[in-house]
C-alpha positions as CSV (number, residue, x, y, z in Angstrom):
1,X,0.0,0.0,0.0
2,X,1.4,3.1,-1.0
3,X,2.0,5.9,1.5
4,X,2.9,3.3,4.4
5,X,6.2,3.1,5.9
6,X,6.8,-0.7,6.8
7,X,7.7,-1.6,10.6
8,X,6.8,2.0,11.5
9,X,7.0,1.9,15.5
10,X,3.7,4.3,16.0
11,X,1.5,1.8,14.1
12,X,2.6,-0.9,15.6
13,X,2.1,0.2,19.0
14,X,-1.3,1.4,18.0
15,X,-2.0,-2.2,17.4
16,X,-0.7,-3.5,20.2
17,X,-2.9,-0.5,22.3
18,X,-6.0,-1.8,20.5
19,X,-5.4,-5.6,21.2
20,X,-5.3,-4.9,25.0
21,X,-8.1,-2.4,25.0
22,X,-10.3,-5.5,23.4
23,X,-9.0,-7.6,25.9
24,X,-9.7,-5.6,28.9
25,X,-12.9,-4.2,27.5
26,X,-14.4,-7.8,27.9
27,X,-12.5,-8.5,31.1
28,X,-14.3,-5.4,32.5
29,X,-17.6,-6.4,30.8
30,X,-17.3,-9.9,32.8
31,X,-16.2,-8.6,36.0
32,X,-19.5,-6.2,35.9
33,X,-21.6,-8.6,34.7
34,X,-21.1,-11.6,36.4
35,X,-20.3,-10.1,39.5
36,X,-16.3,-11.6,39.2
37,X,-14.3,-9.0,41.1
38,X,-12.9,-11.4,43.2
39,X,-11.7,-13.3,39.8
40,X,-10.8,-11.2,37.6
41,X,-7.8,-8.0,37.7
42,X,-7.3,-5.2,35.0
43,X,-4.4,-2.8,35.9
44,X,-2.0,-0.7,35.2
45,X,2.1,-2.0,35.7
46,X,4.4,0.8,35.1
47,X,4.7,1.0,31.2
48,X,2.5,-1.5,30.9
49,X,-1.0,-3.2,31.2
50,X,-1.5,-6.2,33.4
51,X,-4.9,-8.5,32.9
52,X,-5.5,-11.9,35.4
53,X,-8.7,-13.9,35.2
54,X,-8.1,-16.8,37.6
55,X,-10.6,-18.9,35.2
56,X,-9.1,-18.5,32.0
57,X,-5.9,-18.3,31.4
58,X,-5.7,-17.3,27.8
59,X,-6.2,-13.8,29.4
60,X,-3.3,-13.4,31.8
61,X,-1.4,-11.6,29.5
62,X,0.6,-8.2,30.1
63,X,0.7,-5.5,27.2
64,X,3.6,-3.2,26.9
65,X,5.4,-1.1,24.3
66,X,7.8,0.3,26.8
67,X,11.4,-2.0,26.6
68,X,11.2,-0.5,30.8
69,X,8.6,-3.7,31.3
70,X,12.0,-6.1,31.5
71,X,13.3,-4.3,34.4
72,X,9.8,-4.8,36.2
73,X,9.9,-8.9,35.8
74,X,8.9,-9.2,39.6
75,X,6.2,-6.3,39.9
76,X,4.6,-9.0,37.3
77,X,5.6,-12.2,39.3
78,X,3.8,-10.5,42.0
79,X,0.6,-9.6,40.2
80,X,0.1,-13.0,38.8
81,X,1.1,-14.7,42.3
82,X,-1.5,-17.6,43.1
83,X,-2.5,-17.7,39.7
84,X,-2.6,-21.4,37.6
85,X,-1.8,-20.5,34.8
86,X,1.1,-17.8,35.0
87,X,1.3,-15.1,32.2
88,X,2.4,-14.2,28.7
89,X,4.1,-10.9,28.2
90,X,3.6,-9.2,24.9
91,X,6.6,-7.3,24.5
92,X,7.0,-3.6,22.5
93,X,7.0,-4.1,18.5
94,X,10.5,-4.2,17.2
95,X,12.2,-5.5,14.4
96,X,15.0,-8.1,16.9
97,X,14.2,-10.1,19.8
98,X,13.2,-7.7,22.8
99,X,13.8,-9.0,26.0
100,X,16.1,-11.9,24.2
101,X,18.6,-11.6,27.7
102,X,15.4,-12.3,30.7
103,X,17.6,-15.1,32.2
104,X,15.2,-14.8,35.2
105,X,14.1,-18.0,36.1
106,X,10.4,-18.8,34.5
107,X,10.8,-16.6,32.1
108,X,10.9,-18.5,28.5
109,X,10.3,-17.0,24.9
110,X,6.4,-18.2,23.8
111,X,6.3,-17.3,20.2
112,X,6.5,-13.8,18.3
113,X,3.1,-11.5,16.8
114,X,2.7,-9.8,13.9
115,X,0.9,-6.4,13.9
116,X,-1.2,-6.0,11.4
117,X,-2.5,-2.4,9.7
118,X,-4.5,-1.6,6.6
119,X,-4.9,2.1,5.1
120,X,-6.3,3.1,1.3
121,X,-4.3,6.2,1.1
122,X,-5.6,7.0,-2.3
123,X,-9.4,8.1,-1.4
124,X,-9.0,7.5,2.4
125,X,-11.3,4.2,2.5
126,X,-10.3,0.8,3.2
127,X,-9.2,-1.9,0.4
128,X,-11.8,-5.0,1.1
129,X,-10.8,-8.5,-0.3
130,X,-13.7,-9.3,-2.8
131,X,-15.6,-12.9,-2.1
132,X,-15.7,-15.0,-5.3
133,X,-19.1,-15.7,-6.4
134,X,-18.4,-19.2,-6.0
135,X,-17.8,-18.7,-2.3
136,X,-18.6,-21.6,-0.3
137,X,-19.7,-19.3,2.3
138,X,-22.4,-16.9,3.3
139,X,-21.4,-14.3,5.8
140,X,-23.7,-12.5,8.0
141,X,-24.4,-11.2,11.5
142,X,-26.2,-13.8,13.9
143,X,-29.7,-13.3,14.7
144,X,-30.8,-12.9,18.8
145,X,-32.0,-16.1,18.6
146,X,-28.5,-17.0,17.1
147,X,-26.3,-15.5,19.5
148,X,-25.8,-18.9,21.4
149,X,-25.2,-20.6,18.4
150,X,-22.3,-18.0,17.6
151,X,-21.2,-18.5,21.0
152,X,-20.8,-22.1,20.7
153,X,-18.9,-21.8,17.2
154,X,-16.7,-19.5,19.0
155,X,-15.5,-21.9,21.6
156,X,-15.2,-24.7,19.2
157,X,-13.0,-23.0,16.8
158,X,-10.9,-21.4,19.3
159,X,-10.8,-24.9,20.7
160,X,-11.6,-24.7,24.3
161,X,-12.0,-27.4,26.2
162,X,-15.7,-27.8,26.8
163,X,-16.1,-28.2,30.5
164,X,-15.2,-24.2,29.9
165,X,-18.4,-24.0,27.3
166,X,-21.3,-23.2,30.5
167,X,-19.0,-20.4,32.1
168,X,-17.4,-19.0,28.6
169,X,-21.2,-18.7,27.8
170,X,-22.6,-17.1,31.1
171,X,-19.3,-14.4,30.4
172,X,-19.3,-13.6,26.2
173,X,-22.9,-13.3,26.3
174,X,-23.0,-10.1,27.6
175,X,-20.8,-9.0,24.8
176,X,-23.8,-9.0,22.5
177,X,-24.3,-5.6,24.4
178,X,-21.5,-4.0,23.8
179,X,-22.0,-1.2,21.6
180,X,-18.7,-1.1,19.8
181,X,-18.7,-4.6,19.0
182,X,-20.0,-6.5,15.6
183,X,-20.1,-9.9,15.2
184,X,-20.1,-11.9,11.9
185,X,-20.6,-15.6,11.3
186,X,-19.5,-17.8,8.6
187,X,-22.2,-20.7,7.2
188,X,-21.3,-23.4,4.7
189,X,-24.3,-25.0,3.6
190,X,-26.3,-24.0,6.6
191,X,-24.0,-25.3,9.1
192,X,-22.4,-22.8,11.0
193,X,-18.4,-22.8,10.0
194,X,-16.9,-19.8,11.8
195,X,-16.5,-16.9,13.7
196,X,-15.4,-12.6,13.8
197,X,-15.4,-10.0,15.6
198,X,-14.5,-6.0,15.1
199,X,-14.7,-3.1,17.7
200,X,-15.1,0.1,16.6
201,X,-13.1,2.8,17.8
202,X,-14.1,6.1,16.3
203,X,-12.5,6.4,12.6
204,X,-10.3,3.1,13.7
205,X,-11.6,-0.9,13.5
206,X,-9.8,-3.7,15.0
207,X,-10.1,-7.4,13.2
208,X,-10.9,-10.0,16.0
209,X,-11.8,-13.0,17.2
210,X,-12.0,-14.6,13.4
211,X,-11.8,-18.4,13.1
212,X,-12.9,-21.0,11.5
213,X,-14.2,-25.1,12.5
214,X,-11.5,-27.5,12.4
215,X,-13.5,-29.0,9.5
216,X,-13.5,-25.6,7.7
217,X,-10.1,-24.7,7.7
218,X,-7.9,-23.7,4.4
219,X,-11.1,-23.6,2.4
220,X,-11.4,-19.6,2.3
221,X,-13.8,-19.1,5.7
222,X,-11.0,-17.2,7.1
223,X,-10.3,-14.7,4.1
224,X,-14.2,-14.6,3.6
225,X,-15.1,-13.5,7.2
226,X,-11.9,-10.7,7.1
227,X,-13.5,-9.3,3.8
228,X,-17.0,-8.3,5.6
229,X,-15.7,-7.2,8.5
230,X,-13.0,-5.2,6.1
231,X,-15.9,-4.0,3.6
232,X,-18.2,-3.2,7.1
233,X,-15.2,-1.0,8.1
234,X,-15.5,0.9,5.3
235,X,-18.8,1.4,4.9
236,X,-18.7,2.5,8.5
237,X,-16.6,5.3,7.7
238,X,-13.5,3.9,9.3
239,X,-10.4,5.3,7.7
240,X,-7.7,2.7,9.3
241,X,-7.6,-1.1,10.8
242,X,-5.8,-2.7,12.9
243,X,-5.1,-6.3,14.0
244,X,-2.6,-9.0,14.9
245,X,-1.7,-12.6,13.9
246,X,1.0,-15.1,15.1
247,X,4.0,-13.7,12.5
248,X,4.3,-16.0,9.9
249,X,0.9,-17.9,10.8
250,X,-2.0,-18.3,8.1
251,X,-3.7,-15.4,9.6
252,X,-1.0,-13.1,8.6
253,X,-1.2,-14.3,5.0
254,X,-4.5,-14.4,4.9
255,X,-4.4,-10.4,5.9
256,X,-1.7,-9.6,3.7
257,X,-4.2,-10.5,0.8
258,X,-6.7,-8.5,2.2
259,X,-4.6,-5.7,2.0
260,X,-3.0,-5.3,5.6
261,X,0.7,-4.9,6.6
262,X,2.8,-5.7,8.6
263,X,4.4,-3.0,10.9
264,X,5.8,-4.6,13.3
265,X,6.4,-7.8,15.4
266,X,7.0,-8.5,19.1
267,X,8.1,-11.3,20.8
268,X,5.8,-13.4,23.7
269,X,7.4,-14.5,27.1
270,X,6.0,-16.8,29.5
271,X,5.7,-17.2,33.1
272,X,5.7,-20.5,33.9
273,X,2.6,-21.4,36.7
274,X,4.2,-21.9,40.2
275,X,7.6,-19.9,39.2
276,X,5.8,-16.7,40.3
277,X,6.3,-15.6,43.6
């Protein structure tokens, strides 16, 4: 895309802000909702934002695009102290291995993140990735009576483990009520065969939550659910989107064709469970 400067450090910690606004957005929504205060943390640490859900780990995660978060290892040993399932720390977009000397014990690299961003600097819209007409899939946003349904896909192509379905369901229902959020759904022949998301954030979208069923995959739900969000963006009026993918994963490519780049990458550490004091 012309007019966009490749691993440009503002973009990419855009990104990375967005990602952990989305996160702690439905932290926050669960907390209130379901009465989980006693369960669930969202807070500040230094440079940095720290989330803990003592029921799912996937969310004990710590955001940062300060390098300063390595020289507050413990602050975050402490937060996550009693939890299961330790942490992950997303470390600040770069273009090397941030954080490549923690030699504190627990501490062990957990994969690298592509940040994603897509512009049309030419009339100020966004490119979408036009669906063939022979699509195998139909794309649209579930009805009320749906919702559950959309739920349940969720879960099952984000593969949790489904004595997590009843409580996962009690929590992301309330997300249906969220005002910045859309929801799309893939069908193949009127099964359900996937799931996305996008929050809206004034003139800026961020692509999430977009999966497909195991027996969906590398068919084209994936590139067909980020092409309505994409074209939804646009018609929205939102003049940039964001989003993020493991870097080098199918996501990423499947983005790429839609018209995103990458501007950046960061690397993932984890704290093992039990290693934090």
């Amino acid at each position: 895309m012309e007019g966009l400067t490749l691993q440009d450090p503002d973009l990419s910690v855009h990104a990375l802000q967005y990602v952990a606004r989305y996160d702690a957005m439905r932290l926050e929504t669960y907390r209130l909702k379901e009465n989980l205060v006693d369960r669930i943390r969202v807070s500040p640490l230094g440079p940095a934002l720290a989330l803990r859900f003592d029921d799912v780990g996937y969310f004990n995660r710590v955001y940062s695009a300060d390098p300063a978060i390595f020289e507050r290892l413990q602050a975050i040993e402490q937060f996550y102290s009693g939890s299961p399932f330790g942490c992950e720390l997303v470390g600040p977009p770069a273009n090397h291995l941030d954080g490549s000397g923690i030699s504190r014990p627990g501490w062990t690299p957990a994969g690298r993140y592509a940040w994603m961003y897509g512009r049309d600097f030419s009339g100020g819209r966004l490119r979408s990735l036009p669906i063939p007409e022979a699509t195998e899939f139909t794309i649209r946003s579930p009805q009320p009576s749906q919702q559950r349904l959309f739920l349940i896909t969720y879960l099952r192509a984000f593969e949790a483990e489904p004595n997590r379905f009843p409580a996962a369901l009690r929590n992301m229902a309330h997300l249906f009520d969220r005002p910045e959020l859309d929801f799309f759904m893939a069908w193949h022949g009127g099964k359900p065969a996937g799931v996305g998301m996008m929050m809206r954030c004034g003139s800026k979208a961020l692509l999430c939550a977009g999966a497909a069923l195991p027996e969906f995959r590398e068919m084209g739900c994936h590139a067909a659910l980020l092409a309505a969000r994409i074209r939804l963006a646009s018609e929205s009026g939102c003049e940039e989107i964001y989003s993020w993918a493991v870097l080098g994963g199918q996501s990423q490519t499947n983005m790429e064709k839609a018209g995103l780049c990458v501007v950046g990458t960061s690397t993932a550490w984890r704290l093992s469970p039990g290693r934090n004091a």
